[in-house]
N, C-alpha and C positions, 0 to 999 in steps of 0.2 A: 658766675655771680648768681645770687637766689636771692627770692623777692617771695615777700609777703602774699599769699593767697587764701581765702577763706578755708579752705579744706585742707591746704599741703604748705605748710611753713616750713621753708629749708629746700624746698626742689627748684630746681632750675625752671625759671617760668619758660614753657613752649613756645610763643612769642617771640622773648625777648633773647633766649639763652639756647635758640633752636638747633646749634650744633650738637646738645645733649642728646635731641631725639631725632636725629638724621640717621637715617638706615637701619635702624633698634628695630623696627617689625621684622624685616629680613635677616638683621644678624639673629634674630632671636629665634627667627624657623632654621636658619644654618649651625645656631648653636645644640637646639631639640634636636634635630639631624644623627651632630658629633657627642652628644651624650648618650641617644638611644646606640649608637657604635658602643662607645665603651661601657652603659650599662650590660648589654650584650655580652660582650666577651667577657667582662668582671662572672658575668651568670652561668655562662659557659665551664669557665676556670671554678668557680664555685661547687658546680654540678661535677663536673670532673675531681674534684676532692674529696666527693662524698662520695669516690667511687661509683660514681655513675646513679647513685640514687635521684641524686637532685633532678635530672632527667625526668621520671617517672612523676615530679611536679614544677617541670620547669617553668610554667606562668608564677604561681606562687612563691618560687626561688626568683625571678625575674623581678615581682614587684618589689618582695622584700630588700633587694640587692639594692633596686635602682632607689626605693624610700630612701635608705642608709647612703647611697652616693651623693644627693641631690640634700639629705638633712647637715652632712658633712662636709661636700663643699659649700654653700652657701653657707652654713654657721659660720665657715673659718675664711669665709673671701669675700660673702655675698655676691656669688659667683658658682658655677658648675665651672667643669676644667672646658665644656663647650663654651659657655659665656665669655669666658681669661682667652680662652683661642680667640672669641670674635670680636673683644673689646666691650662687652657692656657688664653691667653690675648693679644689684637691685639692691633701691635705695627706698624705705621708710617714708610714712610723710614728711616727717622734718628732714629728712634730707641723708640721715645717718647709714649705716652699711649695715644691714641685716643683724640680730646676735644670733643666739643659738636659738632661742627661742623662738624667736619671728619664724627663722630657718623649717623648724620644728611645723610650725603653725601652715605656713606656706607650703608647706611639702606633702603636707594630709591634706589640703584643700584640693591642691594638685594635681595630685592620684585621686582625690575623690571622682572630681572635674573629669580625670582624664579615663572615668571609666564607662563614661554614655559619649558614645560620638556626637550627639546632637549638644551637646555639653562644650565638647572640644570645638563647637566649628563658630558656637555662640563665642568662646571666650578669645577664638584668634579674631571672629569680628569686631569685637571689644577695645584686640590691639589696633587696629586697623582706624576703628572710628572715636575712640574717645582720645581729647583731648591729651593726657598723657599719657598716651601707648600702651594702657592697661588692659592686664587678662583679669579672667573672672577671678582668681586669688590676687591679683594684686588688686583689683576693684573691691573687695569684701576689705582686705588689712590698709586701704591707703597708701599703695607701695607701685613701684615702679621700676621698670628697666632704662637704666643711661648709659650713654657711650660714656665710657672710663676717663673723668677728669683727669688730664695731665698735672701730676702732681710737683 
């Protein structure tokens, strides 16, 4: 059920609708977990096609890889295939399931985020203390991670 809030109309209020956001901080370090796996091995296999070049700049084959993982699952699930393994799925302020776009938006914010540590440790404390379990790119777009409504 979703209830009217000044800022997020369409999300499950934290309060009222608390099984949304039960265990979302820790599914969501287990999900980064099994995505940095398979952006790896995708990089790997990448680096290995290009006959071994891609080696010779594999952080830059890495970023690239994992942008294009994370812009494509989420456009098409609002989800990484980490997130669908752990049950949760980023939802918009009104409540709706990512498009491409948001996808797009959220994925450069991300990588931007994810490229100072003191960056990274601000935005899991974000998850941790704010009200809806938001990181520094879901804090900037009004967006959020939920356990997977049973449809």
């Amino acid at each position: 059920m979703t209830y009217q809030h000044a800022d997020f109309v369409g999300l499950p209020d934290p309060e009222l609708d608390s099984q949304f956001y039960e265990n979302v901080p820790t599914r969501r370090l287990v999900a980064w977990v099994f995505d940095s796996i398979i952006t790896f091995a995708l990089t790997m296999l990448a680096s290995i096609f290009t006959l071994g070049l891609g080696f010779f700049i594999f952080g830059l084959v890495w970023l690239v890889v994992g942008f294009i993982y994370r812009t494509v699952t989420i456009g098409s699930s609002s989800a990484t295939w980490g997130m669908n393994m752990m049950g949760i799925e980023f939802r918009d302020r009104q409540g709706q399931k990512f498009s491409s776009g948001l996808s797009l938006i959220h994925t450069a914010i991300f990588t931007a985020a994810s490229g100072t540590f003191i960056v990274q440790i601000i935005s899991a404390g974000l998850i941790l203390m704010t009200r809806y379990g938001q990181s520094l790119p879901d804090m900037i777009l009004g967006s959020t991670a939920i356990n997977r409504p049973v449809n």
